[in-house]
C-alpha positions as a Markdown table, in Angstrom:
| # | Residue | x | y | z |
|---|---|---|---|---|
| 1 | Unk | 0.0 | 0.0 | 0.0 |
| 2 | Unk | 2.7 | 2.5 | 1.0 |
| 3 | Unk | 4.3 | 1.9 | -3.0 |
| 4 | Unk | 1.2 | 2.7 | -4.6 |
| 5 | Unk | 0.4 | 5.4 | -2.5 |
| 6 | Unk | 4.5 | 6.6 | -3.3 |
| 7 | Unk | 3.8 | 6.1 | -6.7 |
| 8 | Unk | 0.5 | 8.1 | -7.3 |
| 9 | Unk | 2.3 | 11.1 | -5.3 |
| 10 | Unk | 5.8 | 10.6 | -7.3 |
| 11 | Unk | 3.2 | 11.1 | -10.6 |
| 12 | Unk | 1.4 | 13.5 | -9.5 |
| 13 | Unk | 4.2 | 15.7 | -8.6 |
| 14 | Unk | 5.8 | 15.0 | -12.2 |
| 15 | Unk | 2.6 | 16.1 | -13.8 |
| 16 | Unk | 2.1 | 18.9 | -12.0 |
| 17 | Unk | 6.0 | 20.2 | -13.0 |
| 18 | Unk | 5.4 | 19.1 | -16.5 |
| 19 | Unk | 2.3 | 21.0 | -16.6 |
| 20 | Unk | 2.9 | 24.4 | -14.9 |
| 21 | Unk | 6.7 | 24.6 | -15.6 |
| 22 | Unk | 7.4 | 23.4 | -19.4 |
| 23 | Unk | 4.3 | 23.0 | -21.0 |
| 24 | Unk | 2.6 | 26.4 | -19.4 |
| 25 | Unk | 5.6 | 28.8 | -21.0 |
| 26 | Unk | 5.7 | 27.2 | -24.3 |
| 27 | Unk | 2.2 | 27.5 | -24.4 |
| 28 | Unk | 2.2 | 31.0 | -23.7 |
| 29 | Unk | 4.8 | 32.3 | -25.8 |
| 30 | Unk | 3.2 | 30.1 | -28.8 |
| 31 | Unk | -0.3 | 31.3 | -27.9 |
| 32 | Unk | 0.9 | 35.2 | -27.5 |
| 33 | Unk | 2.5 | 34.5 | -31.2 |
| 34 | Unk | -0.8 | 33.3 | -32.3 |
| 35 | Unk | -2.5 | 36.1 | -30.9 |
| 36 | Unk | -0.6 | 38.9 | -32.1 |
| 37 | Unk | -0.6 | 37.5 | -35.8 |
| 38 | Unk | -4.4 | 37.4 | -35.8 |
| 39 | Unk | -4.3 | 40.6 | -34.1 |
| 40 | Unk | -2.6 | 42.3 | -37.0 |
| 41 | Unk | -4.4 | 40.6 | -39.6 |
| 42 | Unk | -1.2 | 38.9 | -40.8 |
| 43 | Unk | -2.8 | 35.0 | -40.0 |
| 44 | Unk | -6.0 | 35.7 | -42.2 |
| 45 | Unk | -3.8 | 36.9 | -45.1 |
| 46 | Unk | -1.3 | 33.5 | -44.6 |
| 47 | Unk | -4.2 | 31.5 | -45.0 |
| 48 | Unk | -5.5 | 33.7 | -47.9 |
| 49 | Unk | -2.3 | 32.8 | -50.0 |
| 50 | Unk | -2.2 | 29.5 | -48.4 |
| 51 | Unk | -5.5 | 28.1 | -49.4 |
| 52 | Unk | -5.3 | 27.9 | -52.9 |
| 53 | Unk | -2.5 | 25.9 | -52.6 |
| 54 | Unk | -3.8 | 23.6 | -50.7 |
| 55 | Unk | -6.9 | 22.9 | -52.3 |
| 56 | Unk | -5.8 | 19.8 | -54.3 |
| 57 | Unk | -5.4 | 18.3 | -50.9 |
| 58 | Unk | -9.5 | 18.7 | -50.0 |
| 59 | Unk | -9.0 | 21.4 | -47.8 |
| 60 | Unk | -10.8 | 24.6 | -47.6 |
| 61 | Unk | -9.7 | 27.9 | -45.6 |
| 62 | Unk | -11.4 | 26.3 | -42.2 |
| 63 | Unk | -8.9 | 23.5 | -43.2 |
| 64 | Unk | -5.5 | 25.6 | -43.3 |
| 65 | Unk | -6.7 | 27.6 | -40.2 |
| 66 | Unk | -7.1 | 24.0 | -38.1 |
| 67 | Unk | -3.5 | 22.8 | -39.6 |
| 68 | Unk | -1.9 | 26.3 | -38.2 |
| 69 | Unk | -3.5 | 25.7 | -34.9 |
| 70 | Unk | -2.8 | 22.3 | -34.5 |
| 71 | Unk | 0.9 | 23.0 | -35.7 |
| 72 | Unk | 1.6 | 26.1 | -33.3 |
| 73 | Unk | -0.8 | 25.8 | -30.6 |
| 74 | Unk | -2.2 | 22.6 | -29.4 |
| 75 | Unk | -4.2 | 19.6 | -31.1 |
| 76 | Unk | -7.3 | 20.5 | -29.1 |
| 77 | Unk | -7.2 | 24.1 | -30.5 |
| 78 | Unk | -8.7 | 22.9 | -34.1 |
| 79 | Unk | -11.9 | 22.0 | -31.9 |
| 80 | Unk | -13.5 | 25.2 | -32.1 |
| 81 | Unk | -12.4 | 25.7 | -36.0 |
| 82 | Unk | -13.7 | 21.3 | -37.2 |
| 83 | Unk | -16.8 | 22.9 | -34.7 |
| 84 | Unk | -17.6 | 25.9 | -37.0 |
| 85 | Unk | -17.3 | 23.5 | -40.0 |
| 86 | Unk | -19.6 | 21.6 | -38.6 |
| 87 | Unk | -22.1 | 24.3 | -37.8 |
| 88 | Unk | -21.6 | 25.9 | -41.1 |
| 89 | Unk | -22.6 | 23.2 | -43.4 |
| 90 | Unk | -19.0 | 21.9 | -45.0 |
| 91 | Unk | -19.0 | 19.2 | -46.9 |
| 92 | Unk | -18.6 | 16.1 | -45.1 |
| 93 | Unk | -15.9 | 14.9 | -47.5 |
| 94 | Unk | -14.0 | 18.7 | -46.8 |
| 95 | Unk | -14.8 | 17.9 | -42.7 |
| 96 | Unk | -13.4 | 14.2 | -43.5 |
| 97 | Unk | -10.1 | 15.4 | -45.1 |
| 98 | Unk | -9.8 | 18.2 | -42.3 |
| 99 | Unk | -10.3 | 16.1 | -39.4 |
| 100 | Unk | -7.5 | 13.2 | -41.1 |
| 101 | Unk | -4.9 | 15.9 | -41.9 |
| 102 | Unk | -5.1 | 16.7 | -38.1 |
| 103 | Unk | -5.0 | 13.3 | -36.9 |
| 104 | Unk | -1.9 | 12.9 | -38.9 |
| 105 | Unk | 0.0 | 16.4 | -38.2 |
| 106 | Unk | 2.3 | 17.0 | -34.7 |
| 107 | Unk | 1.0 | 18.8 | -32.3 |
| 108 | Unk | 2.6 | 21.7 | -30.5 |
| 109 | Unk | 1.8 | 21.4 | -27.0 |
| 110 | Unk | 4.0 | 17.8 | -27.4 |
| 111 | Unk | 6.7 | 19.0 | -30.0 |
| 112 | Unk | 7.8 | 22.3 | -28.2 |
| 113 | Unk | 8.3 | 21.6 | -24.8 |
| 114 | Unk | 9.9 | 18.2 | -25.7 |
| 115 | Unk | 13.1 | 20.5 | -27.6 |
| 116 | Unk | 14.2 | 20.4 | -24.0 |
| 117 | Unk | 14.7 | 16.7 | -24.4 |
| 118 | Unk | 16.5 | 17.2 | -28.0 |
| 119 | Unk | 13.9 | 17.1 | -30.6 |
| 120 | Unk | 14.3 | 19.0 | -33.6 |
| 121 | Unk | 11.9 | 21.1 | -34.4 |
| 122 | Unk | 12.1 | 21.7 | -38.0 |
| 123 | Unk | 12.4 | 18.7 | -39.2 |
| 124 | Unk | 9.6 | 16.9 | -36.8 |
| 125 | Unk | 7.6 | 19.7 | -38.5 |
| 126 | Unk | 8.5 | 19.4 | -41.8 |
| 127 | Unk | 7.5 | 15.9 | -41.7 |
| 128 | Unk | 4.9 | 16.2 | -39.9 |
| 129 | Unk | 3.0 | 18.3 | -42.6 |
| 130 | Unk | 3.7 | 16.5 | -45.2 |
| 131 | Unk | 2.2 | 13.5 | -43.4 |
| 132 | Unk | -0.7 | 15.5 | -42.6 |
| 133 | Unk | -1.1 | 16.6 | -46.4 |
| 134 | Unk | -1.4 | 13.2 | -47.4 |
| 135 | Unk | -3.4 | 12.3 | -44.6 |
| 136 | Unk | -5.8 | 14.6 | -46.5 |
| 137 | Unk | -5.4 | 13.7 | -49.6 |
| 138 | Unk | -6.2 | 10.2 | -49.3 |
| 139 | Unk | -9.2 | 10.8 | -47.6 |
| 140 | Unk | -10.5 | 12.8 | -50.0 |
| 141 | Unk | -9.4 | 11.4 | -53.3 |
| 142 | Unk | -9.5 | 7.2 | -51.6 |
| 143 | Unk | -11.7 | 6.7 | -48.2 |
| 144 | Unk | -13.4 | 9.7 | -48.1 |
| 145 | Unk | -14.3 | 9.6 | -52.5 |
| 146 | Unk | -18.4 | 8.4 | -52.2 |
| 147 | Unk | -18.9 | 11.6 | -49.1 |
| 148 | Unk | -20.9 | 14.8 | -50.5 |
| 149 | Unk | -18.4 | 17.4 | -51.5 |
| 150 | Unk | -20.9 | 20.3 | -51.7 |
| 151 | Unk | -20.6 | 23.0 | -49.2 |
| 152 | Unk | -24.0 | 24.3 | -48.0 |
| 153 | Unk | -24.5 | 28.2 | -49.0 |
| 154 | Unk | -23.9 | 28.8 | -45.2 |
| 155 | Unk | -20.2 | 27.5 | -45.3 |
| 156 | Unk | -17.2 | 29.6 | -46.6 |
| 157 | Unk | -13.2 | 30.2 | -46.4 |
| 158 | Unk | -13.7 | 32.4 | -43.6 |
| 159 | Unk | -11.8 | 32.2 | -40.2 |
| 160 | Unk | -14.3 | 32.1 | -37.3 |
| 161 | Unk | -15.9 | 35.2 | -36.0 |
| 162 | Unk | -13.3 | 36.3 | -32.9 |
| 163 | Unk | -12.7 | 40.1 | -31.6 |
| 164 | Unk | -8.8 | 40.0 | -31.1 |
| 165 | Unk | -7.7 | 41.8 | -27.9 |
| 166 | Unk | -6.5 | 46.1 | -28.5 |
| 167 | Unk | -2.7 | 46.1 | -27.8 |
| 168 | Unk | 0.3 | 43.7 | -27.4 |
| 169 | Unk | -0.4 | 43.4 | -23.1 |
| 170 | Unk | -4.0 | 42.8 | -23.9 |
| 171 | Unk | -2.9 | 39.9 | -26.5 |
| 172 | Unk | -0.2 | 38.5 | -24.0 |
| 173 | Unk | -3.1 | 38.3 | -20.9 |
| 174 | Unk | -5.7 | 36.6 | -23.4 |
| 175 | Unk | -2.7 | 33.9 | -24.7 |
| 176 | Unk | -1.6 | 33.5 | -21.0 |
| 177 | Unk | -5.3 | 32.4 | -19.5 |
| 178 | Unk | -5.7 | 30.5 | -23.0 |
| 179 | Unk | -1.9 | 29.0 | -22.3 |
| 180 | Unk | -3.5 | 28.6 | -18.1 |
| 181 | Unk | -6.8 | 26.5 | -19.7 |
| 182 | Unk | -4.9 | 24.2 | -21.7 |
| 183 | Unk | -2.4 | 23.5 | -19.0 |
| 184 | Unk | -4.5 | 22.8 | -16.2 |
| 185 | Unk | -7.3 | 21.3 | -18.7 |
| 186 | Unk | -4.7 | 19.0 | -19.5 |
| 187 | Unk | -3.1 | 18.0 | -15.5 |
| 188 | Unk | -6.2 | 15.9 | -14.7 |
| 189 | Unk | -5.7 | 13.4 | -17.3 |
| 190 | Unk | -2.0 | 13.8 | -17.2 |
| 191 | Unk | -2.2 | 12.9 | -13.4 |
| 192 | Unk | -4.5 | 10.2 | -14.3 |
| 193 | Unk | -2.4 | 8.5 | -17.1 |
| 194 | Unk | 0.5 | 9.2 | -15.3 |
| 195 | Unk | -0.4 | 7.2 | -12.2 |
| 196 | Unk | -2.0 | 4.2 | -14.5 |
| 197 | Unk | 1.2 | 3.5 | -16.3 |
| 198 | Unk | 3.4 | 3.7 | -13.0 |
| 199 | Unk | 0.9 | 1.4 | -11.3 |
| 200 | Unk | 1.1 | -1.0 | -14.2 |
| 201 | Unk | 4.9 | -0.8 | -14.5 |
| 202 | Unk | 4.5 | -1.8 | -10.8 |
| 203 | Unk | 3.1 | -4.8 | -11.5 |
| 204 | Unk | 6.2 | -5.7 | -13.9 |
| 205 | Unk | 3.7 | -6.5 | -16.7 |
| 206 | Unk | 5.5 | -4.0 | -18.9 |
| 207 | Unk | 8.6 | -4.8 | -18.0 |
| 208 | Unk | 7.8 | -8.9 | -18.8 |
| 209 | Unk | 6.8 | -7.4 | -22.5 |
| 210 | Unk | 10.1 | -4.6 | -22.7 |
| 211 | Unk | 12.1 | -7.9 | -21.7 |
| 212 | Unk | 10.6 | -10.7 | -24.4 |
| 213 | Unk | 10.0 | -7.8 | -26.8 |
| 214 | Unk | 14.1 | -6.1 | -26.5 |
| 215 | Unk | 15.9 | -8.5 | -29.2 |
| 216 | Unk | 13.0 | -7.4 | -32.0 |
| 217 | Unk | 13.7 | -3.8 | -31.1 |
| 218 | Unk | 17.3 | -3.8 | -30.9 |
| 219 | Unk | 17.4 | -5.3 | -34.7 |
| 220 | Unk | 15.2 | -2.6 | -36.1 |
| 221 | Unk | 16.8 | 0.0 | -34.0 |
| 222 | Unk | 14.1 | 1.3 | -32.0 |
| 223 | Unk | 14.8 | 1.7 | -28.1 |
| 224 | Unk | 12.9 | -1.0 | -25.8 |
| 225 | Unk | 11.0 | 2.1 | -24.0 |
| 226 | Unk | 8.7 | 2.0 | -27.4 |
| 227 | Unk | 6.5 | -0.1 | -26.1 |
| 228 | Unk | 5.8 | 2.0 | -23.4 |
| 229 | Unk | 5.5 | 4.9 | -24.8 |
| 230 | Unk | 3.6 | 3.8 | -27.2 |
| 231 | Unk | 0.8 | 1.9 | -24.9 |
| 232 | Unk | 0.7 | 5.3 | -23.0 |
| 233 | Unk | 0.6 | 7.7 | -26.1 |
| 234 | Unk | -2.5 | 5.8 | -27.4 |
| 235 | Unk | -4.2 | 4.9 | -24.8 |
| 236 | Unk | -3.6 | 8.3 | -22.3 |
| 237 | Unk | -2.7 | 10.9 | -25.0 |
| 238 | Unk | 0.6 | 12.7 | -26.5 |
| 239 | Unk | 0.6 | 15.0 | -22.9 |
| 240 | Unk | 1.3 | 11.8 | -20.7 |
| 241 | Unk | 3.4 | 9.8 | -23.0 |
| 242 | Unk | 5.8 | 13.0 | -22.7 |
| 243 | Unk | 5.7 | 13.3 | -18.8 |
| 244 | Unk | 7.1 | 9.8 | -19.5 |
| 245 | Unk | 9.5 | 10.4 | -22.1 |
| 246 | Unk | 11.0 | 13.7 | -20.5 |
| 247 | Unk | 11.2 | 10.8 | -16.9 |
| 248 | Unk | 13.1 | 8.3 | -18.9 |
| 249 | Unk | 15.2 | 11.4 | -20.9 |
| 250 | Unk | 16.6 | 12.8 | -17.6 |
| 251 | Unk | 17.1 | 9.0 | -16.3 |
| 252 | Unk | 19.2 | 8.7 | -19.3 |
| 253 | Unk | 16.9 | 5.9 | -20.4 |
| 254 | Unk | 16.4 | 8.2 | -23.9 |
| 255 | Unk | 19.1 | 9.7 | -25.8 |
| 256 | Unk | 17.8 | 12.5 | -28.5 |
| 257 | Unk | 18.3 | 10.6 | -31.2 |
| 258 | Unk | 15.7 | 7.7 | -29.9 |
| 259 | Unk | 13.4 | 11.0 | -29.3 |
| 260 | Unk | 13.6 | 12.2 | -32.8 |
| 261 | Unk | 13.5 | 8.3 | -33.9 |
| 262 | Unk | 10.1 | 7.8 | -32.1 |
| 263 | Unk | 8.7 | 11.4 | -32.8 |
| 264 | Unk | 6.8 | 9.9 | -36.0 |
| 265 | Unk | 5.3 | 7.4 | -33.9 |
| 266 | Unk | 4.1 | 9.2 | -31.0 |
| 267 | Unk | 3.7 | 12.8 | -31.8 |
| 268 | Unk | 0.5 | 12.8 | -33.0 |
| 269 | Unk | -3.6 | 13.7 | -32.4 |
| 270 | Unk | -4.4 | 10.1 | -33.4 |
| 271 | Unk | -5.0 | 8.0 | -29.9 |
| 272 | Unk | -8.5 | 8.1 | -28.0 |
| 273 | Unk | -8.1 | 10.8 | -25.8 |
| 274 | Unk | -7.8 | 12.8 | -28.7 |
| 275 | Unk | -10.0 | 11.4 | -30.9 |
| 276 | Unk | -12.9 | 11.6 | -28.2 |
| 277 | Unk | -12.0 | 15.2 | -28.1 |
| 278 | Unk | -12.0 | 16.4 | -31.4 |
| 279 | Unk | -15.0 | 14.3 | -32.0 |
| 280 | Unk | -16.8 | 16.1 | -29.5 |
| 281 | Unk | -17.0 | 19.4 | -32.2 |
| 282 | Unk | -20.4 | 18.2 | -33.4 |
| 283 | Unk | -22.2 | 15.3 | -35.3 |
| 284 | Unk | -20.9 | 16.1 | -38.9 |
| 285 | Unk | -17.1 | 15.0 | -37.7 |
| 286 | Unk | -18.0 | 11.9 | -36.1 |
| 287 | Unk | -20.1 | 10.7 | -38.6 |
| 288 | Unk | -17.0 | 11.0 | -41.1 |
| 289 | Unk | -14.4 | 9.7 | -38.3 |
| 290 | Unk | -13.6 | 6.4 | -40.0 |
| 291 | Unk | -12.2 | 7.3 | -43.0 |
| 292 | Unk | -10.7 | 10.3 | -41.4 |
| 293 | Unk | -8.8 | 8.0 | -38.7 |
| 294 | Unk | -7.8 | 5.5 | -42.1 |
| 295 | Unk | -6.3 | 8.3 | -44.0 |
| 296 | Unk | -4.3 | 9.5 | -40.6 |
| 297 | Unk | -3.2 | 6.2 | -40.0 |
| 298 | Unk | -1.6 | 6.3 | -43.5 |
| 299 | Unk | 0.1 | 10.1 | -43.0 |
| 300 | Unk | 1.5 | 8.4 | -39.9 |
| 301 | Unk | 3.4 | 5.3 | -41.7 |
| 302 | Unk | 4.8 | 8.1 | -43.9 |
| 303 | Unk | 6.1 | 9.9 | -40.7 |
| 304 | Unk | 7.1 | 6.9 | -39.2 |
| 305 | Unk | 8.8 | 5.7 | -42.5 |
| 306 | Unk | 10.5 | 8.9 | -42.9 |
| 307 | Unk | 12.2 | 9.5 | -39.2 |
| 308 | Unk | 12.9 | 6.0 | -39.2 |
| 309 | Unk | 15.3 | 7.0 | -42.1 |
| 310 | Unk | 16.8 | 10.0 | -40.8 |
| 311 | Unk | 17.7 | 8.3 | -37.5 |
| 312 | Unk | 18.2 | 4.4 | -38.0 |
């Protein structure tokens, strides 16, 4: 009793640091980014230019807003944009191709608190949306093909309805209690996860599997925390797998290169925490989450195929 009762107050303390003293800054330094470029106009006129670019991939201006947000903020923050799709009458096949491209891209509130632990940013991103492009585009053109594609006369390009904040203080304050929601919306179910995994790695259960499962890891390079990681990343979400991964970086257990090996793998929407969430924006996306989660899956392979490469 006294170990379990060590260990759920060991996790808790390690999510509360990892939420209030890595992933709060980065979250409000993106966020006041965010803020300002809306602010001043300049985000609406990068998706402007953006959009027809991205077209051939089945996504609309709602689309390129939800892969900016996603990409520099956090993979809830497309909620309220897949919601306004939703509300708006976009095509199911557009909502489909959205909500698959998101699946498939990294999110920020994993990727830029975990440069601390040696990931490289660029390329993670790089990768990242070029898995989440083709996450789209074979939703649209392969599962998503017999969906409507026929926006109702109430959809459009347009960025949702806000009223950015007057001034560069007043933009910090709103990213900073935006950067405060996510973080402490986020410590419950870090806590949570946290404790689960450390009560089932009590059990040795995990470390039976790490033990029988080591040889088949070492030959295709891949650390024998993988299995791990992954069990928590899909099953708790990308915020607890890295309150695990940072642990096992500063317990030398992970070297950077097995970060940036694994970051394909495990930086991602696509588990069920963050499936239920993103589901929750309204009827419309769930009714198109099958195909959405099949093209994801293949942007992911690509991600996995291509850091795999760079780091084997």
């Amino acid at each position: 009793m006294d170990q379990i009762a060590a260990t759920i107050l060991s996790s808790g303390r390690a999510a509360v640091e990892l939420a209030l003293f890595v992933l709060l800054p980065i979250m409000i330094v993106m966020l006041s980014i965010m803020r300002w470029l809306e602010s001043v106009g300049w985000l609406n006129r990068i998706v402007n230019v953006v959009t027809p670019l991205l077209r051939p991939f089945g996504l609309s201006g709602l689309g390129v807003f939800a892969l900016i947000q996603v990409m520099l903020v956090s993979f809830a923050a497309p909620l309220a944009t897949l919601a306004v799709m939703a509300r708006t009458g976009s095509a199911p096949r557009h909502i489909a191709a959205t909500l698959a491209m998101v699946l498939a891209l990294s999110q920020a509130n994993v990727v830029f608190p975990m440069a601390a632990a040696g990931l490289d940013i660029p390329v993670t991103m790089g990768i990242a949306l070029i898995g989440g492009l083709l996450a789209a585009s074979v939703t649209w053109y392969g599962f998503a093909r017999n969906l409507s594609s026929d926006d109702k006369p109430a959809a459009n390009d347009a960025l949702p309805d806000a009223a950015p904040p007057k001034g560069l203080m007043a933009v910090i304050r709103r990213a900073g209690t935006d950067a405060w929601d996510i973080a402490i919306g986020a410590l419950p179910l870090l806590v949570v996860a946290l404790v689960a995994v450390n009560l089932i790695r009590l059990t040795g259960a995990i470390g039976v599997l790490e033990t029988s499962l080591a040889p088949a890891f070492e030959a295709i390079g891949y650390p024998t925390q993988t299995l791990l990681l992954g069990i928590t990343k899909y099953i708790a979400g990308g915020t607890a797998m890295m309150g695990i991964a940072m642990e096992q970086f500063s317990q030398h257990l992970l070297t950077p290169r097995d970060i940036n090996l694994l970051a394909g793998l495990l930086l991602c929407p696509l588990d069920v925490a963050g499936v239920a969430i993103l589901l929750a924006a309204g009827k419309p996306v769930a009714e198109v989450a099958r195909p959405a989660i099949m093209g994801a899956f293949v942007g992911i392979a690509f991600r996995i195929a291509a850091h795999s490469w760079l780091y084997l």
